[in-house]
N, C-alpha and C positions, 0 to 999 in steps of 0.2 A: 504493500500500500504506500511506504513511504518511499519507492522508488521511484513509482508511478505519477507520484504528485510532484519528483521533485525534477523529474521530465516536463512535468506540466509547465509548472512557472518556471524553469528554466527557459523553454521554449518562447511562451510570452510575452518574456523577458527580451529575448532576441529578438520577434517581429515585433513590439511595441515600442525599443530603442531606449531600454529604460536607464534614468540616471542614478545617481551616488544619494540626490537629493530624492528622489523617489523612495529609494531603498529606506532611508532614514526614516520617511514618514511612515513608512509599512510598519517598521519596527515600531515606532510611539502609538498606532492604531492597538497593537495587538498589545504591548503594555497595557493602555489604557482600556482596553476588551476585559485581557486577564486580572484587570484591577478586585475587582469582588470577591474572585477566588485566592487571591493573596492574601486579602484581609481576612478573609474565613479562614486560611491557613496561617494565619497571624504568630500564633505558640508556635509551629516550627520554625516559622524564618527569624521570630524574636531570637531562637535556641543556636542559632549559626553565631561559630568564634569565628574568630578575624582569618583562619586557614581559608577557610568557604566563602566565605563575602570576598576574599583575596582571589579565589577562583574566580567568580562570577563577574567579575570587575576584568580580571584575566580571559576568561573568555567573550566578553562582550567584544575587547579587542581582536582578540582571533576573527570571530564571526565578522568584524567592520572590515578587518582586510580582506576577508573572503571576497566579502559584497563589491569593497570595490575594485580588486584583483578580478574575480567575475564581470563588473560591467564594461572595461575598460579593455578585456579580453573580446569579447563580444561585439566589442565597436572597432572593434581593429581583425577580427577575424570571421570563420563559419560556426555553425553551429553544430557539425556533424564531427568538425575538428578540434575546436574549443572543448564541449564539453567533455569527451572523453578523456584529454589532455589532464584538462583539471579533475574528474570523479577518478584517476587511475592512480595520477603520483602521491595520494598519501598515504597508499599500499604497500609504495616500497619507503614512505617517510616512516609509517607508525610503529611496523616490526623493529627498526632501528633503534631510534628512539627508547622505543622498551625494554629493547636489551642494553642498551649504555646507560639508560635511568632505574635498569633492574626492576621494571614495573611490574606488579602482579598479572601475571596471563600465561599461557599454553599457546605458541600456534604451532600446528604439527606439519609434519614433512610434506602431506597433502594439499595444505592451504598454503604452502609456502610454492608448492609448482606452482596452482592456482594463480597466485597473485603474480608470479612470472611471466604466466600466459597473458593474463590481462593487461601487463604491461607490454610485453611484446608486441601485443595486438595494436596497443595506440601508438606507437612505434608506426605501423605500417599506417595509422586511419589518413596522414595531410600527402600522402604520395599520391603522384597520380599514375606512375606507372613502378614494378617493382624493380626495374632496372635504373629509374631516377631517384637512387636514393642523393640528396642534396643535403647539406649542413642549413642551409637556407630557408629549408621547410620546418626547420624548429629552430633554428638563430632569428626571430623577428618578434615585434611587440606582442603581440596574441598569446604566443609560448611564454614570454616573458610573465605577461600579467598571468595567465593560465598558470603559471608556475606560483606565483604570488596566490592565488587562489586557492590553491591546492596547500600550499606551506600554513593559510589558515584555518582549512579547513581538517589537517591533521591536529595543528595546534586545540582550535575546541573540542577536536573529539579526544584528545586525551584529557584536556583541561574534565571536562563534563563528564568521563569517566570516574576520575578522580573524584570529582565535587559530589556525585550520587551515590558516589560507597560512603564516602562520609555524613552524606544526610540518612542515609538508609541505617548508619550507624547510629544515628543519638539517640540516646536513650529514651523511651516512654514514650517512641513514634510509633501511632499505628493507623499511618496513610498507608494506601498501596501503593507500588510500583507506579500505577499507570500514573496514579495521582500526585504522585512528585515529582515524577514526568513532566505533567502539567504545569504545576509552579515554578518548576526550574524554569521553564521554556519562558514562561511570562520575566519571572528577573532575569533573565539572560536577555528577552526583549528591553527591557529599559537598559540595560548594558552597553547593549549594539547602539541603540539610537545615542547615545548619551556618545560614544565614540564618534559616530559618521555625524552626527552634528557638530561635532570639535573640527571634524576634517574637513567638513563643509565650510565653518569659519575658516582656517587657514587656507583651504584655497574653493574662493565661490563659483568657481567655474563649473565646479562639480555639481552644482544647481539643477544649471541649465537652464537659468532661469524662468524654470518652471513654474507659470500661477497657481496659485491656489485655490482652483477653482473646484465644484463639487463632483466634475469626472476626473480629478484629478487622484480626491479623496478618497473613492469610490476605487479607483484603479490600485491606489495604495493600501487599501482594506482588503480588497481581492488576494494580491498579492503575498499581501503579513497574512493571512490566514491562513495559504497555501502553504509561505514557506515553514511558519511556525508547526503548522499543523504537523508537517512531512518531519520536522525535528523533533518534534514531544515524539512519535513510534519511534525516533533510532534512539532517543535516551531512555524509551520505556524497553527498548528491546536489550540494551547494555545491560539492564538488570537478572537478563537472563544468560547471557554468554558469559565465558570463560576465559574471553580476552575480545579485549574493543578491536581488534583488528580482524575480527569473524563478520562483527556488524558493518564494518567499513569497507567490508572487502564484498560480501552477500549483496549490499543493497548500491553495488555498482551494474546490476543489471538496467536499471535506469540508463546507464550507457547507450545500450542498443534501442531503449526506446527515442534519446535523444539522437540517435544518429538518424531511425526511422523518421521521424518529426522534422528533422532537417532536409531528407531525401524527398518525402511526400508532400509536405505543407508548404514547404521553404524553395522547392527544386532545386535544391542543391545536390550537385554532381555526385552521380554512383561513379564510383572507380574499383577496377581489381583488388586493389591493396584495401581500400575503404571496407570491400564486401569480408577480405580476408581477414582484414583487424577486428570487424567483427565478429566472426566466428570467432576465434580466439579468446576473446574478452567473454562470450557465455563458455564456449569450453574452460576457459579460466575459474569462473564462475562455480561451475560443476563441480570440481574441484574443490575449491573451496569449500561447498557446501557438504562434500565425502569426506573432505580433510580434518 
């Protein structure tokens, strides 16, 4: 489900042209949405020591450079080549990562082909033929931001791994899973805004100077719904795995629907190496999911 969705407004995101200032108001819609269920869950977030409030402040940034690593990618690139770019490389950021930070998790010899294949696969997706391979089809802005997108979008998912073994730990909690899921996702909503609004001040370009008008508002509630929504399942699903690199690697099937969306809606070019990358990325997948 949260693959699907995040296919969705990714896509949207690409035919609608969206901005940095866009993204920001998405995030303050969906804060101010999640507002009532914060206050109802008032006793646990009163109960956060300064590690978790440290987190959530720490991951709002991650999430802001995603946003605008993501939009900046999108406006300088395709859609069928962007986003696999960026849903692939935190597969080979996060395994690392956790072995140098000695982070709690298992990933097994299985999931580790897997995330090989997936990577190999976007490897081949910006080629147009498999005898052009070129340093120049990943030496350009797209890759670059692509790159930045993907370094934040590893960064909050270990961050919000972390922050929900610790809330799942305090004592005399008894929310569930899905429901602290929920709340995270809302302070982590005012996180992000509260970042992409600082980046907005230092540089206004990133606006667009976009009015504020009530399709404007409208567009931004759509959106923070979608994307919030598609994140509360991957932090409700962390509480079920045995290492965040299962949930990060699994719900990279979103790939192939982005490539689809790109191909169909977008007419953006089928290529050899394109159809190959994708197989790859679901065989990757497979894998994963046996691994």
């Amino acid at each position: 489900m949260s693959a699907v969705m995040h296919a969705g407004w990714n896509f949207l995101g690409k035919r609608r042209r969206t901005s940095v200032g866009l993204y920001a108001l998405a995030f303050l819609w969906v804060g101010i949405v999640g507002l009532p269920w914060v206050i109802q869950a008032w006793d646990m977030v009163a109960s956060f020591n300064t590690v978790i409030i440290g987190l959530v402040i720490a991951t709002g940034f991650s999430q802001a450079l995603y946003m605008i690593g993501l939009t900046l990618a999108y406006q300088n690139g395709e859609l069928s080549v962007v986003y696999p770019l960026l849903r692939s490389m935190p597969l080979v950021i996060l395994p690392v990562v956790g072995f140098v930070l000695d982070l709690p998790g298992d990933v097994g010899i299985g999931a580790m082909v897997g995330i090989g294949l997936i990577v190999c696969g976007c490897v081949f997706l910006p080629m147009n033929h498999f005898r052009d391979i070129k340093l120049a089809h990943y030496v350009n802005w797209a890759t670059l931001f692509a790159l930045i997108a993907a370094a934040g979008t590893a960064g909050y998912s270990l961050i919000d791994d972390q922050a929900t073994r610790l809330i799942r730990a305090l004592p005399g909690l008894s929310l569930s899973a899905g429901h602290i899921a929920l709340i995270y996702v809302f302070l982590q909503a005012w996180s992000t805004a509260g970042w992409l609004y600082l980046a907005i001040w230092i540089k206004p370009a990133w606006r667009e100077n976009a009015p504020a008008t009530f399709s404007l508002h409208s567009q931004a509630l759509q959106t923070g719904i979608l994307l919030m929504g598609t994140y509360a399942m991957v932090v409700w699903a962390m509480a079920y795995a045995r290492d965040v690199s299962y949930v990060v690697a699994f719900r990279q099937i979103s790939i192939l629907l982005g490539v689809a969306l790109g191909l169909t809606v977008l007419k953006e070019r089928l290529t050899a190496p394109k159809l190959a990358g994708s197989v790859l990325v679901f065989a990757g997948l497979v894998w994963v999911a046996l691994g």
